[in-house]
C-alpha positions, 0 to 999 in steps of 0.5 A, a space after each residue: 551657289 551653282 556652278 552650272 554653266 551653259 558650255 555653250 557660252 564657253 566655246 568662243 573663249 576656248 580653244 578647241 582640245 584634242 581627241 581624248 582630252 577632257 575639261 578640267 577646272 584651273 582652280 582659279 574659275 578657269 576652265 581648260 582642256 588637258 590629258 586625263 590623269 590617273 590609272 582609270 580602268 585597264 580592260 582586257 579583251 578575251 581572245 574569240 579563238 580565231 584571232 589569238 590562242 589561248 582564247 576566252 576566259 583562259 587568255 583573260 586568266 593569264 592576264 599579266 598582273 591585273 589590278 582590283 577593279 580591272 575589267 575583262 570582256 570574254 569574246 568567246 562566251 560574250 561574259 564581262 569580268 570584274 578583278 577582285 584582290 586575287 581572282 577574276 568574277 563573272 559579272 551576271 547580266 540578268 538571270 543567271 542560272 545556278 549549276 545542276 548536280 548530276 552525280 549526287 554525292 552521298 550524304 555520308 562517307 567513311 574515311 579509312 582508317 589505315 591512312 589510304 586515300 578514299 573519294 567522293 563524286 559530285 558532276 554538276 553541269 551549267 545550264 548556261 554551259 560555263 564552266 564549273 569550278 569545284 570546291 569544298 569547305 570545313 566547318 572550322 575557322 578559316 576554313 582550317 584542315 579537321 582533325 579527321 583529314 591529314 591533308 588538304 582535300 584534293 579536287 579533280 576539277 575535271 572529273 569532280 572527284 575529291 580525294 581525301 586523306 585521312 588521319 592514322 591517329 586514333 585521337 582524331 576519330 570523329 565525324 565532320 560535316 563538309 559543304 561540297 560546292 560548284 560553281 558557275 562563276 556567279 552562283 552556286 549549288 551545295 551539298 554536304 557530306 558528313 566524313 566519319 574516321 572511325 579506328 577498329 577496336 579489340 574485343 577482350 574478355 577477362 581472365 576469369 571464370 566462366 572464361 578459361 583464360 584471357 582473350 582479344 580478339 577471342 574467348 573460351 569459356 567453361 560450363 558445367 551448368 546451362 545460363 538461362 537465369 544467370 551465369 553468363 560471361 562477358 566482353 569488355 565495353 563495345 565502341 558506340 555507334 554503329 559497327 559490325 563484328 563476327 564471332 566464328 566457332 572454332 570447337 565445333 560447339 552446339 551448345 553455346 549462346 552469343 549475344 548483346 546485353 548493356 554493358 552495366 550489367 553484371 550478372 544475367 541469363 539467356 533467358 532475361 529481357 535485355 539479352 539478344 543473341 543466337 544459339 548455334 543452331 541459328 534461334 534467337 533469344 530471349 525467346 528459343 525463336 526460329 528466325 530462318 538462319 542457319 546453324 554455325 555451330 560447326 567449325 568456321 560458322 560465323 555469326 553475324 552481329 550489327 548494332 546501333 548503341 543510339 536506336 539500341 538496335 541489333 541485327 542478326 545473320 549467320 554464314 552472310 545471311 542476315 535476318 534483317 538486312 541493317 543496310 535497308 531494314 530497321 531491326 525487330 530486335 533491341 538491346 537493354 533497356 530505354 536507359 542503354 546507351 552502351 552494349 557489351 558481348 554475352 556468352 552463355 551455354 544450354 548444356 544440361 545439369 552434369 554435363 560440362 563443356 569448353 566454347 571457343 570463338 574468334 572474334 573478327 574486327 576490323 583489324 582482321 580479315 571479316 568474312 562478309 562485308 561490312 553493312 553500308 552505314 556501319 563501320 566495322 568494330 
């Protein structure tokens, strides 16, 4: 059955209603005209600037207790709000412009390990001229804080710099993926940057021949037969993924040999495939090949070493010259066999028969001061 009505018909049998008034229905076929009830919509008027201070969408902001559904109209930037539970969104009309990043983040960074603090850049601008809003997202559930962050990242919404504090406890070393993001109020742009906490670990060697004693952080060895077959000592399993150390002379020795191998062998020479290192005179084995680097064979040279257990890659520099430059160039040089996936140090000697002699390094971690700077990508041992 309708219910339609010609109001025309209706207007003897009423009597005229107020301005604001509305038609309701008495329930028993009646109609009248009567106050509107309930809350409806609360509208607020944003401030154009020259007629209250503050203005815009800042006077909208301080709005006393908006409810869900209220609207907000922006004088200044001729914008309409809607109030969700707990913050005001622009409501787009038309085509809306996503922000533009002009200060890329990089796409990786490495938090510190000692507890300080470390920053990432990301500008964007808004081809509209809205303001942007920065912020950041982890990879967990309800956005929970990663292992590898103590605190809360914190965001400087002027400058887009964000600030992060990094763990101190080894357990939490790792990597995570966070989602940088800036918004307009209606869209917004990402990007992602992969945070690695990674803590310096020694280098020991054992105490047993060829070394003459136990050693972190250092070794000494004696020889009283060269090792190009066979006879070579060895360091305690190296941290995978990519990481940077020195070795520095510290006897004045000529005759030594320092390099990679897997960290499965147990018995190997200068002289077999797998080995990768350099004599003091700068020639790289297996192979006695001139590579152009200087020699470290006087106290205080300082070989360089950068590797990547998951390319099986290593790089070679002396007294901070590189062979090839791991912050740029792929390696010519690999470690082991298709089957590594872990490297340890091997030292050696080229003495001749009858002949006998004691090397003696300093290994430098990262819990020491290195001579050089790290590589861009890698972190040190």
């Amino acid at each position: 059955m309708s219910n339609t009505k010609n109001l025309a018909n209706l207007a003897a049998a009423l009597d005229d209603g107020t301005s604001g008034q509305v038609l309701q229905s008495t329930g028993s076929g009646g109609v009248q005209f009567a106050d509107s009830t309930g809350s409806g919509v609360t509208t607020y008027t944003g401030k154009s600037g020259t007629d209250g201070t503050p203005s815009g969408a800042t006077y909208i902001d301080n709005a006393s207790n908006p409810s869900e559904g209220d609207l907000a109209y922006d004088l200044a930037a001729d914008q309409l709000y809607i109030r969700t539970t707990s913050a005001w969104k622009r409501v787009s009309a038309g085509t809306d412009e996503s922000p533009v990043i002009t200060t890329e983040p990089p796409t990786s960074h490495d938090l510190n390990s000692d507890g300080s603090t470390s920053t990432v850049t990301m500008v964007a601008t808004d081809p509209e001229g809205f303001g942007i809003t920065y912020g950041i997202a982890y990879p967990t559930a309800n956005n929970a804080l990663p292992d590898q962050l103590a605190t809360a990242t914190s965001i400087n919404q002027s400058t887009g710099v964000y600030t992060f504090d990094p763990s101190t406890t080894e357990a939490d070393a790792g990597t995570v993926k966070v989602r940088l993001s800036a918004s307009d109020g209606i869209s917004t742009t990402t990007r992602f940057c992969t945070l690695s906490l990674a803590f310096s670990v020694d280098i020991t060697t054992p105490n047993a021949a060829p070394f003459t004693q136990a050693g972190t952080n250092t070794a000494s060895a004696y020889w009283s037969s060269g090792t190009a077959s066979t006879g070579m000592g060895f360091s305690s399993e190296l941290s995978t993924g990519k990481k940077y150390f020195e070795v520095v002379n510290s006897n004045n020795s000529n005759f030594g040999m320092v390099g990679l191998v897997d960290n499965t062998v147990t018995s190997f020479g200068y002289n077999t495939t797998g080995f990768i290192g350099l004599n003091a005179s700068g020639n790289k084995y297996t192979g006695n090949d001139d590579i152009g680097l200087d020699t470290w064979y006087t106290s205080g040279g300082v070989m360089m070493i950068a590797y990547d257990t998951s390319t099986r890659e290593i790089w070679l520099g002396t007294n901070g010259t590189w062979y090839e430059d791991p912050s740029t160039t792929s390696s010519s040089f690999t470690v082991g066999t298709s089957s590594t996936t872990s490297f340890k140090m091997a030292f050696g000697s080229v003495i001749g028969g009858g002949s006998t002699y004691t090397n003696t390094y300093d290994i430098i971690t990262g819990s020491q001061t290195l001579n050089y700077t790290v590589p861009t990508g890698f972190t040190a041992h």
